[in-house]
N, C-alpha and C positions, 0 to 999 in steps of 0.2 A: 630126214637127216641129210647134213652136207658135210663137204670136207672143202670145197672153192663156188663160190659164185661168183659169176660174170654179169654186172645189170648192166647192159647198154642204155638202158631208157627207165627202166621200173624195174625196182627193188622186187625182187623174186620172195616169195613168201617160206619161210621154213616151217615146219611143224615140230616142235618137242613131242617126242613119242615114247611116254615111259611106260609102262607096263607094271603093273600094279596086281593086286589079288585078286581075283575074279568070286564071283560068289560061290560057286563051287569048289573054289579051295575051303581047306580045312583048319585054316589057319586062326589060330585065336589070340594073339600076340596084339599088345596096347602097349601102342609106342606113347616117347613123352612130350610134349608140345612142340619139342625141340627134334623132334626125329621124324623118317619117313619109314614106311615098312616097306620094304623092294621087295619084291617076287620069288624071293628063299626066304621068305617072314623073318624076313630080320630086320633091326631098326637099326636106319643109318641115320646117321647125324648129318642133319640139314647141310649146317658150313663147318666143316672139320677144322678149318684153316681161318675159324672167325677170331679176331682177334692181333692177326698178325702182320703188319705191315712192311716192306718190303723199301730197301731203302732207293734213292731216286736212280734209274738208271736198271735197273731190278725186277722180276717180273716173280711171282708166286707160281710155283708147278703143285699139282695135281698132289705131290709128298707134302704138301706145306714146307720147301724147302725155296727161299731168297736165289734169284739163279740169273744172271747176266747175260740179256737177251742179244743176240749176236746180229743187229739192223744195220750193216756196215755206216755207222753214224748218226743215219735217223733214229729222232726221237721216239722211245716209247713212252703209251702212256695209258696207266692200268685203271678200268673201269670197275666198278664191284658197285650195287646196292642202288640209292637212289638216284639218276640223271634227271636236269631240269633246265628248260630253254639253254640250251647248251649247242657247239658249229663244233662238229669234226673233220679237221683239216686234212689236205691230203700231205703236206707233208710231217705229219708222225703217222705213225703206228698203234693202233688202240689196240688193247687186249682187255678181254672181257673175262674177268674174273668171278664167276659165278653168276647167278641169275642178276642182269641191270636192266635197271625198269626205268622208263620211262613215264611217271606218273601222270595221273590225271592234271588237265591244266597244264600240260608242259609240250614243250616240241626239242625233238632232239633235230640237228639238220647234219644232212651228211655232205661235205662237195663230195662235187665228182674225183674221181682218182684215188678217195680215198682206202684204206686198207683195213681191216677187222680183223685181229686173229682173236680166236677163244679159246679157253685152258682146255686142256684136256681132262675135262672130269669123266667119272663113271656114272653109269645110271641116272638117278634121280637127281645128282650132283652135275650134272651138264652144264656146262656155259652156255646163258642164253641174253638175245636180248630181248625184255621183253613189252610193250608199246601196249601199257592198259587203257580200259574205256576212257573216252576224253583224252587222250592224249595224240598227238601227231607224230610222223614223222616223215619229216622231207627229204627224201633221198634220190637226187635224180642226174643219173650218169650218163657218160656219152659213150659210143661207139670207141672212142679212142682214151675215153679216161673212164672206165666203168669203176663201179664202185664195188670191191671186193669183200665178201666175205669169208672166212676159211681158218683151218685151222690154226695152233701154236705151232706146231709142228709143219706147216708151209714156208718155206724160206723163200717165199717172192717178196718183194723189194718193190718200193713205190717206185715207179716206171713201169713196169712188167706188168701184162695180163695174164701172163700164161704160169704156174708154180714150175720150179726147176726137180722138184721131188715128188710131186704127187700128183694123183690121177683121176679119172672116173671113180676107179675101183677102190680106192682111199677113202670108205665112205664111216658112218657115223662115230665119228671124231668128236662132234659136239654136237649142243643141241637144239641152234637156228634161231631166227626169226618170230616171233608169235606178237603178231597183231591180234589185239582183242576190243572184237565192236558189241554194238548195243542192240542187233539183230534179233528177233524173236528166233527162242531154240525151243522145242519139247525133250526138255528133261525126262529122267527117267521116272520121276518122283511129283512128275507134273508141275516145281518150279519152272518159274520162266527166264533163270539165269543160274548159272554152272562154274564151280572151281578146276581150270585145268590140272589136270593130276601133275603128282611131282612138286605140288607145292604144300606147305604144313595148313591144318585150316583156321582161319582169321585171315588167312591174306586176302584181302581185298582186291589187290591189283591185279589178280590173276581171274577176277569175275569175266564172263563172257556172257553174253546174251541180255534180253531186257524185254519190256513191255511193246 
């Protein structure tokens, strides 16, 4: 987990790190295609806030409530669900509204300088973005224009490398970064490819590893 990265050169890698039932819990809860079960076996609803669109200038908070993002004039511009061959410019502001995926067959490109904030979701609800098998993404920042990722709650401003509110110690705020390649993995169950937790199962794009 992170709360700001700084890439001078290469995009730093984030891990989503959810926590899920272990086999020795007791837990015998069947969620419904649409839920997750988080680690108090309760099943929480994938996207709380599916459905809700946010008018332009507007960013969705973590309530599901429309809320007036305060970029002293730069533009935002809210991410959620599928991205495909798509250039994030450094001057807006991207916010990343739940899990966006950059799917197979596609390249997301970042300039340099660019800025990322992500909602602040809880748990298995985390803003992330996420880069499945076959897909690219080119992001590559300079010493004086890094490409930032970090939280909603960071109030740096395209120019700045550094946040004017937050620290080291501001840390899992969201849920990062997740590259997923075609790497040979030993599963637990002896498949040769694996669903990152935190996602519902059928999703595809969250497959990791291969032959």
């Amino acid at each position: 987990m992170m709360n700001l990265i700084k890439i001078p050169f290469l995009l730093l890698i984030g891990l989503l790190f959810i926590t899920s039932c272990g086999d020795d819990d007791e837990c015998t809860t069947v969620c419904d295609s649409d839920q997750i079960l988080d680690i108090n076996c309760i099943c929480q609803d994938v996207d709380p806030c599916a459905g809700i669109t946010c008018a332009a200038g507007e960013i969705l908070t973590a309530d599901c409530d429309c809320v007036t993002e305060n970029t002293g004039g730069i533009p935002v511009v809210s991410k959620s669900g599928i991205v495909c061959d798509e250039t994030w410019t450094k001057d807006n502001i991207y916010v990343l509204q739940g899990k966006v995926v950059v799917k197979e067959g596609c390249t997301l490109t970042i300039e340099p300088g660019t800025i990322i904030k992500a909602e602040d979701d809880p748990g298995t609800l985390a803003s992330a973005l996420v880069v499945a098998r076959g897909a690219q993404l080119i992001a590559e920042g300079t010493e004086n224009e890094p490409i930032i990722f970090t939280s909603i709650t960071d109030l740096i401003q395209p120019g700045s490398i550094i946040s004017p509110n937050l620290d080291e110690f501001d840390n899992k705020l969201w849920g990062g970064v997740i590259i997923l390649g075609r790497a040979p993995i030993s599963a637990g169950d002896g498949d040769g490819e694996a669903l990152i937790e935190g996602l519902p199962a059928g999703e595809t794009f969250g497959l990791y590893g291969g032959d």
